[in-house]
Phi, psi and omega in degrees: 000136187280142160307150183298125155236152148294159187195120180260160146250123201282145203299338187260010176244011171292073163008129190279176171300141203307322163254057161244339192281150215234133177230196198223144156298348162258036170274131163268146190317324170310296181296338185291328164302314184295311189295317168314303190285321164313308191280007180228041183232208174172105166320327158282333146345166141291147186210242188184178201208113188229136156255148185220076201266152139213147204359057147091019153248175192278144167230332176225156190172112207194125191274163177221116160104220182220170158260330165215124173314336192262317155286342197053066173250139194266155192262149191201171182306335169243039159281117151290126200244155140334116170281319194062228199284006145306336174285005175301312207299329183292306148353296189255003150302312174312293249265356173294315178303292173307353189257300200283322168307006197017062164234351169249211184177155173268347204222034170268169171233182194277322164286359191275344204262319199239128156282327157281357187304142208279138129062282176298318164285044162262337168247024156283132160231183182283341171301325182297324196265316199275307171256062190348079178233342181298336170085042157283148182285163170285092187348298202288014174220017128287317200294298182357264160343309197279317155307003186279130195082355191215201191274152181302155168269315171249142166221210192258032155268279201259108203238125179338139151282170169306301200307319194289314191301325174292320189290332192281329148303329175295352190253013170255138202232037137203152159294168200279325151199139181343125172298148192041027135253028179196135180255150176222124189290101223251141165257309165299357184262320182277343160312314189277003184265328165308296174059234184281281183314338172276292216292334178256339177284330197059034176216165182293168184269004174279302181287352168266350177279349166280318189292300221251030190209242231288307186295289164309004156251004177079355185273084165282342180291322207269143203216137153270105174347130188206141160278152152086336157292297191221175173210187189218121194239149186078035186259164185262135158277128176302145190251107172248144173210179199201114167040251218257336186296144174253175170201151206248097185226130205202321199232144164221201187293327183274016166292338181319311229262142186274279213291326181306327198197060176211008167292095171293157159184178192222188169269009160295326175277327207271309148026285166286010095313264178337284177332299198284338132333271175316325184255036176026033193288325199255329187229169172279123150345285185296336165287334180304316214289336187311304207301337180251035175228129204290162161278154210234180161210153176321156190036038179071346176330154169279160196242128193221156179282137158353140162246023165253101168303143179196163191323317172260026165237101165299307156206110219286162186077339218240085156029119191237035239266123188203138220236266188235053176112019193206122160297130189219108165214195189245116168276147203028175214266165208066037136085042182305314180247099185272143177205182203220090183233190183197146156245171200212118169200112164274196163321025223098018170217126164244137186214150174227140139266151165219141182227129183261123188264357198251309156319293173110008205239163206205105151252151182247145177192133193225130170243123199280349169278140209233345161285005162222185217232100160305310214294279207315323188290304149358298200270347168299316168294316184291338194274325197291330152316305199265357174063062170258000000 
């Protein structure tokens, strides 16, 4: 674990805002991509790492910025950043895997996998856990709740485990609302889907996401994190920063935690994700489909984000669609672009895939900095690709 460091910048060397950047009409979609990314970067900075696929070639690839303020290591296509909640899709790919290996169901239920589970996981299911309708209270406002009045319990030293986010769902005996009759966005639902993939496989859920993901795909890089288990080399450290200041912020007390947020990788691997997507290599086209099917709720109800805005509710109140590790709506408007995307955001990292699937084109983007915004930058890349 990295140490705190500080970092000033002088103010007139700050990179202007993302529509300040300026292009040509003679420009190829690359420089137009390159200029776009340029204005909102700063080579002495922490910066980001962007791919740019159509129909499974490369059209861009390019590091922006540093990967550690202390060394001056400049960021490039094999820097490993923090995916953060990009790593559901791995997840539930796992957990997809154990359903084609017929040791899971989609219609199992929570208490059939953990038998101690109090009560209420008797009608949670794994579909339910995969496309957040299951209703587990929210880890991280138990961990609160359980600190309240005293000294913190996790800090960024001592940081939750997976196993504590389960005992602390045991010790409550109701959900936050009845499965399927509200969609939420659960960090706590994809812990337990890590799990779930440790407890039916009978490996950590890190060696079952290398034997059936990553090592048959060639992602040697990409690693789910464990201190004192594994490490990450070539990695980028995270960043928060205020007006000129940078600050070294990479860990907090929830980094710990695996199927939700705990994947490193970069964009040579995540690369080589994307083929097996597109090439149906780990599941058939029909196994796939569950994953790409929104999620539904009893009596037909709509499936909407919260309307009590928080860190993961994006947009609260607002129509939401989402299948297995995947956001599934239409960019811009009559449903011209259909995609399948996910964003990722920690400590110090922010990240997107976005993948159009009727296009055929996937952008990617992963940043050690929390001042900028990927998703928006993406979709900016994406109109220019597609020329809207």
């Amino acid at each position: 674990m990295s140490f705190p460091a500080l970092y000033l910048l002088l103010a007139l060397l700050i990179a202007p805002a993302a529509d300040g950047h300026q292009t040509s009409p003679h420009m190829d979609d690359s420089q137009k991509i390159d200029a776009l990314l340029a204005s909102v970067t700063f080579p002495e900075a922490p910066g980001l790492a962007v791919l740019v696929r159509k129909d499974g070639r490369t059209l861009f690839l390019k590091g922006y910025g540093l990967a550690d303020l202390r060394t001056k290591t400049n960021i490039s296509p094999a820097t490993n950043f923090r995916l953060a909640s990009f790593t559901k899709q791995f997840t539930a790919m796992a957990i997809m895997l154990l359903v084609h290996d017929r040791r899971l169901r989609y219609d199992q239920t929570l208490t059939s996998i953990f038998p101690e589970f109090p009560a209420y996981g008797k009608q949670i299911t794994i579909r339910e856990l995969l496309n957040h309708t299951a209703g587990l209270p929210d880890y991280e406002d138990l961990m609160e709740a359980a600190e309240k009045g005293r000294a913190p319990t996790w800090t960024e030293g001592h940081q939750i485990q997976d196993s504590e986010v389960l005992r602390l769902l045991e010790k409550e005996t109701v959900p936050k609302f009845a499965p399927a009759t509200r969609w939420s966005y659960s960090n706590s639902a994809y812990v337990v889907l890590g799990l779930i993939v440790a407890k039916v496989s009978g490996m950590p859920y890190g060696n079952f996401l290398r034997q059936r993901i990553f090592t048959p795909l060639h992602m040697d890089s990409t690693v789910p994190y464990e201190k004192g288990k594994s490490e990450i080399t070539h990695r980028a450290y995270g960043h928060t920063r205020d007006t000129t200041l940078f600050r070294e912020a990479d860990q907090s007390s929830t980094s710990a935690t695996l199927g939700d947020g705990g994947i490193y990788s970069n964009l040579e691997d995540l690369g080589k994700w994307d083929d097996a997507l597109r090439n149906d290599t780990l599941l058939s086209a029909e196994e796939m489909q569950p994953a790409l099917t929104p999620a539904s709720l009893i009596n037909n109800a709509p499936t909407l984000w919260p309307a009590e805005p928080n860190e993961d509710n994006l947009h609260p109140g607002k129509a939401v669609s989402y299948g297995f590790g995947w956001f599934l709506d239409a960019y811009k408007q009559h449903g011209t672009h259909q995609r399948m995307w996910h964003t990722g955001t920690t400590q110090g990292f922010r990240t997107v895939i976005q993948r159009f699937t009727k296009e055929n084109l996937t952008i990617i983007i992963l940043s050690n900095r929390t001042d900028l915004d990927p998703t928006a930058l993406s979709l900016q890349i994406a109109d220019i690709v597609l020329g809207n």
